[in-house]
C-alpha positions in Angstrom: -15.6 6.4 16.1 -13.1 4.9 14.1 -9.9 7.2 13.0 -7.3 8.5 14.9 -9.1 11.9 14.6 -13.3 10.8 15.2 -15.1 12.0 15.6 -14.0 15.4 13.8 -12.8 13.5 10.3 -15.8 11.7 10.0 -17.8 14.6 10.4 -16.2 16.9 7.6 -16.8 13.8 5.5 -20.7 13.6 5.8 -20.3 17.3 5.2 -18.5 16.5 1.8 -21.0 13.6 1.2 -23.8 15.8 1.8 -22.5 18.3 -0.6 -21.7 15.3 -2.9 -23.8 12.2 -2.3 -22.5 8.8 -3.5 -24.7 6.4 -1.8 -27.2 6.2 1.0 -25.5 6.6 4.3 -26.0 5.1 7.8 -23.6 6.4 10.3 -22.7 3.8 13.4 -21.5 5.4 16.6 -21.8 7.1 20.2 -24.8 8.9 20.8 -23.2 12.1 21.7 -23.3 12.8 18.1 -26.5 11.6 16.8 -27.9 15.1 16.6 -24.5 16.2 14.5 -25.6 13.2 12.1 -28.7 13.4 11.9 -28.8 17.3 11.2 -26.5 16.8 8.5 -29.2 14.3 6.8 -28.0 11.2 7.8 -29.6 8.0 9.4 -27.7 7.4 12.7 -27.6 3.8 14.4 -27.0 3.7 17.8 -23.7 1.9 19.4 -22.8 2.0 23.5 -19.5 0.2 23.0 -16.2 1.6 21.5 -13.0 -0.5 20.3 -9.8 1.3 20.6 -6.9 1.2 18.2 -5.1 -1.0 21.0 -7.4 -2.9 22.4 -7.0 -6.7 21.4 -9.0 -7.7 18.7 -9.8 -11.2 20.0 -10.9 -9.8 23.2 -13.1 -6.6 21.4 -14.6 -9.5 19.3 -15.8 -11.5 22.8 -17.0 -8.3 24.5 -17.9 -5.6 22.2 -20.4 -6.2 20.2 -22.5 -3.7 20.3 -19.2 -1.4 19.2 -19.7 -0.1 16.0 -17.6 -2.1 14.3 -19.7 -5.3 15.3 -23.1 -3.4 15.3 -22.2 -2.7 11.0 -21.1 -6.0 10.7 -23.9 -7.8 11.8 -25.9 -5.3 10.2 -24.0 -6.1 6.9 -24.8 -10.1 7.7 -28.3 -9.6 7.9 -28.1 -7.7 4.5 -29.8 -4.4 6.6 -26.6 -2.5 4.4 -24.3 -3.7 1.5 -21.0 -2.3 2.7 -19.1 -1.6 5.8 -16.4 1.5 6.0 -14.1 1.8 9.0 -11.2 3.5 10.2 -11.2 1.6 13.5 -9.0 -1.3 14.8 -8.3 -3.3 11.8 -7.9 -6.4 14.0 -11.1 -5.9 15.1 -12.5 -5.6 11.7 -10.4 -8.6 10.3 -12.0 -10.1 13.5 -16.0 -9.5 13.3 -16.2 -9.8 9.7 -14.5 -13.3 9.0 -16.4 -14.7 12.2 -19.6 -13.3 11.5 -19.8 -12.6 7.8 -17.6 -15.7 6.9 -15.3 -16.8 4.4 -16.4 -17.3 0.9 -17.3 -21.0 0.1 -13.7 -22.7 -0.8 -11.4 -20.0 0.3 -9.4 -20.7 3.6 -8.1 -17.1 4.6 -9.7 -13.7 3.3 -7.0 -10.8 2.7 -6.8 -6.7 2.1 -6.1 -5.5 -1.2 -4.7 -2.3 -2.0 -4.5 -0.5 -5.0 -0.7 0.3 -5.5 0.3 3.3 -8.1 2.9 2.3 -10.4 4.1 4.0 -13.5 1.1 3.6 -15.7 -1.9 3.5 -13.5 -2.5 1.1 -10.6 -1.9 -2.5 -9.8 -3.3 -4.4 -6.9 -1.2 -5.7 -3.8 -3.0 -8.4 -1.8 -2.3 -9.5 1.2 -1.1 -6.2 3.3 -2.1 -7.4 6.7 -4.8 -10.2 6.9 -2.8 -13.2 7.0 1.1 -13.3 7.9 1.5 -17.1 7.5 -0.2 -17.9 3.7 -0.4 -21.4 2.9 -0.2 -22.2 -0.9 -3.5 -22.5 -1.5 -3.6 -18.6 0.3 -1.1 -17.4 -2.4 -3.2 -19.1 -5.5 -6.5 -18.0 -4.0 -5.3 -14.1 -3.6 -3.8 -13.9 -7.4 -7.8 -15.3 -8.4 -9.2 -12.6 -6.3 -6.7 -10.3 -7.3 -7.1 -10.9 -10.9 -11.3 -10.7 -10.5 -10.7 -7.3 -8.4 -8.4 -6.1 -11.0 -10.9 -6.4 -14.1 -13.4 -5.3 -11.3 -12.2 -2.0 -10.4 -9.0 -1.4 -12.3 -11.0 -2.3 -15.6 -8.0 -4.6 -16.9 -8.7 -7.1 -19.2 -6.2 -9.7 -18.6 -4.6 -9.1 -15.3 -0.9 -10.2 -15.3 -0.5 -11.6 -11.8 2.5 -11.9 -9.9 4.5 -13.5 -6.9 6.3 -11.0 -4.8 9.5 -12.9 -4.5 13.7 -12.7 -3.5 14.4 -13.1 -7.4 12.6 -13.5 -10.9 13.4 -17.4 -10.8 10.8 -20.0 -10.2 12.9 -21.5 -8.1 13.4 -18.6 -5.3 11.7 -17.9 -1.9 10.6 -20.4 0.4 8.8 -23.6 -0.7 5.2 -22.6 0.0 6.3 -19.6 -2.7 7.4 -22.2 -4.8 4.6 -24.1 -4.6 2.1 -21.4 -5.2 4.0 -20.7 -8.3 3.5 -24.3 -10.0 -0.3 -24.1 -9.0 -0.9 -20.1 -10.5 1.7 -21.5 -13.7 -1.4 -24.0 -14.0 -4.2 -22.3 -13.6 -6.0 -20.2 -16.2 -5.0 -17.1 -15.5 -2.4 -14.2 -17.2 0.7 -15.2 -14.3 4.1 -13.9 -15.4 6.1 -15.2 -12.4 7.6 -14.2 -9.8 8.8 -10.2 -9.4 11.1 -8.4 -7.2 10.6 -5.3 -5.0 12.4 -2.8 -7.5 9.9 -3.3 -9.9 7.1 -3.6 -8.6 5.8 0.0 -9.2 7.1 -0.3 -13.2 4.0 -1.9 -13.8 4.6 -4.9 -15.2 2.1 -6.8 -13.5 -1.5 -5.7 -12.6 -1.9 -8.2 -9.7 0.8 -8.7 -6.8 0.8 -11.7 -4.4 2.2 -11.4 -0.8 1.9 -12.5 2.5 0.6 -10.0 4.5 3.4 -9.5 7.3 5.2 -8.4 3.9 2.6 -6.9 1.9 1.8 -4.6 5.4 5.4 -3.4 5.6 5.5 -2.3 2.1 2.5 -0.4 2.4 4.1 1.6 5.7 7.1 2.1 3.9 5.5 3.3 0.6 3.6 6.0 2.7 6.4 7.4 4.6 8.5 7.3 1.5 6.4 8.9 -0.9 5.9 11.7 1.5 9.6 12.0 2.5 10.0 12.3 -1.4 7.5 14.6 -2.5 8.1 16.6 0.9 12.2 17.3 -0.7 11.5 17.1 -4.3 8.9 20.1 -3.7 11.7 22.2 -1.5 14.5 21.4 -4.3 12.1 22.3 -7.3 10.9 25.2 -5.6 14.9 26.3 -4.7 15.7 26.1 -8.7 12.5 27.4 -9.8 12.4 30.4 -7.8 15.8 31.7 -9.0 14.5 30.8 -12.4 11.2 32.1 -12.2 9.2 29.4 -13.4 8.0 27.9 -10.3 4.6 28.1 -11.9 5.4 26.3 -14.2 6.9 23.6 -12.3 4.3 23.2 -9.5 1.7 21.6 -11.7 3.9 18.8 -12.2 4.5 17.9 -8.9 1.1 18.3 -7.6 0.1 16.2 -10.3 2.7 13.7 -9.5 1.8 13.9 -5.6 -1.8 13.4 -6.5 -1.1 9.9 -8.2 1.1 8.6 -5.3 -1.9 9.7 -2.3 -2.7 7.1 -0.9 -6.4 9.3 -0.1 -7.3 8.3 -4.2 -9.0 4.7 -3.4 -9.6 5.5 0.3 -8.5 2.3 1.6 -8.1 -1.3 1.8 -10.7 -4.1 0.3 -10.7 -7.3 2.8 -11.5 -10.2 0.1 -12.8 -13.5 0.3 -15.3 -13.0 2.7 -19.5 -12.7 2.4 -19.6 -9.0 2.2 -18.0 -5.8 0.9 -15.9 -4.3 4.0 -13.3 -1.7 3.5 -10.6 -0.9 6.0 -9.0 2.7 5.9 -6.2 3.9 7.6 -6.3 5.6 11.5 -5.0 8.8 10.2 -7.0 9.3 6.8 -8.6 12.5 6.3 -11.9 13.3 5.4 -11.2 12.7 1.4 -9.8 9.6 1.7 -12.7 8.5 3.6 -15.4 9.6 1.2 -13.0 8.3 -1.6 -13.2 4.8 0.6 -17.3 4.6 0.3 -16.8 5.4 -3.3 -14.9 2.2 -3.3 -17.2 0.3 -1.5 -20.0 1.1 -3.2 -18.4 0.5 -6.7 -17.6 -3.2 -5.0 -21.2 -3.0 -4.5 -22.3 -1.6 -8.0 -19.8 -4.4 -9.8 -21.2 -7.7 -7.4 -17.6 -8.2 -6.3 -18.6 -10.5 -3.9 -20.9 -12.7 -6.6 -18.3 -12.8 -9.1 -15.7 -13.8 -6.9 -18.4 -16.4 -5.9 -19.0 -17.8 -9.2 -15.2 -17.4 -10.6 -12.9 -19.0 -7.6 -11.6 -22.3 -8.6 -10.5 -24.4 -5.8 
């Protein structure tokens, strides 16, 4: 019940899973369309309640849970499944799974990482929405689990972390930024500094630290951009190539480069930090970037993200 378009998306994406099975499914919803599920092959669980995309998280935590969302994620505390998907309320989700599942022992704030494309593969951008006021300890904490996520699912072996800042100095940005740079300097792990917007899709690090009021707006912004860009790169190239005739030769290239900036290629966003694999897609994703976001989850699954941040977070 959870995108902008349920239940219609999430339907064409059991279709696609049934076509092309990943994992074992249990679908979570109304029970208008438990025969839809169920004749598709799936297991179907039963939930009354529904949270809306505006509804108030706080309150949808107090009186909805039996939704979906809090159905799964009690579900996912009893260790009945081993990964949540949703396209619902992330507020809600943020909500139900720090209360119920609960942070990791030793981490004070949990947070959604992304994977961002840059120029040579992917880095990862953590926070993008889970908590707008980091504390220093939030910053250090996301560039360990950002680093373990990285080797995890980018397969890097020495993730070079990063502070998103206002300039490459270690003396820019506010003093909690500042802060958070001395304690990531100290710690064990690859940090280069602190690095500004306008590079931060050159690659040159693997793991980016923000708070997530910022880390959020990037990720809006990157989404309308790219589109904007590959929507008017595609119009121009297609202009010059079909005076020159080699618009087939051209295309390629740009679907190619379109390919690497959809955001549909990891499906979504990993919350981190708390006890349990929960992934949090976008309202409007479309039924590829959903299946793409259960492929995530159960890789998190497959690698014991959860145990090896566990065992590897120093406090």
């Amino acid at each position: 019940m959870g995108s902008d378009s349920a239940p219609k998306n999430e339907l064409e994406t059991l279709k696609l899973l049934k076509d092309d099975p990943i994992c074992d499914i249990l679908v979570c919803g109304k029970g208008d369309y438990e025969k839809l599920v169920t004749e598709l092959g799936f297991e179907f669980k039963l939930a009354d309640q529904v949270v809306g995309m505006h509804e108030i998280p706080s309150v949808a935590i107090r009186q909805k849970r039996n939704s979906s969302i809090g159905v799964l994620v009690n579900m996912l505390k009893k260790k009945e499944i081993d990964a949540i998907v949703s396209a619902g309320n992330t507020g809600a989700i943020l909500g139900f799974s720090m209360i119920m599942l609960g942070n990791i022992e030793g981490l004070s704030r949990a947070g959604i990482a992304i994977a961002l494309p840059a120029e040579s593969g992917y880095s990862i951008l953590l926070d993008v929405g889970s908590n707008i006021n980091p504390k220093t300890i939030d910053y250090y904490n996301y560039g360990q689990m950002g680093a373990i996520l990285a080797e995890v699912v980018l397969e890097k072996k020495k993730p070079r972390v990063a502070i998103l800042n206002i300039g490459s100095e270690s003396g820019k940005g506010d003093e909690t930024r500042q802060k958070a740079y001395k304690l990531l300097e100290e710690s064990d792990i690859d940090f280069i500094g602190n690095i500004e917007g306008n590079n931060m899709m050159k690659g040159f690090a693997d793991v980016i630290v923000t708070d997530g009021f910022t880390g959020n707006v990037i990720l809006k912004f990157l989404e309308g951009m790219i589109d904007n860009i590959m929507t008017m790169l595609k119009d121009e190239v297609d202009d010059v190539a079909r005076r020159k005739f080699g618009r087939f030769l051209v295309r390629p290239a740009i679907e190619a480069l379109k390919a690497k900036f959809n955001y549909e290629e990891y499906g979504g966003g990993i919350l981190v930090g708390v006890q349990g694999v929960a992934v949090i897609c976008h309202g409007h994703s479309s039924p590829r970037a959903l299946k793409n976001a259960i492929k995530l989850s159960s890789d998190c699954v497959e690698f014991n993200i959860v145990d090896e941040i566990k065992k590897r977070i120093k406090t």
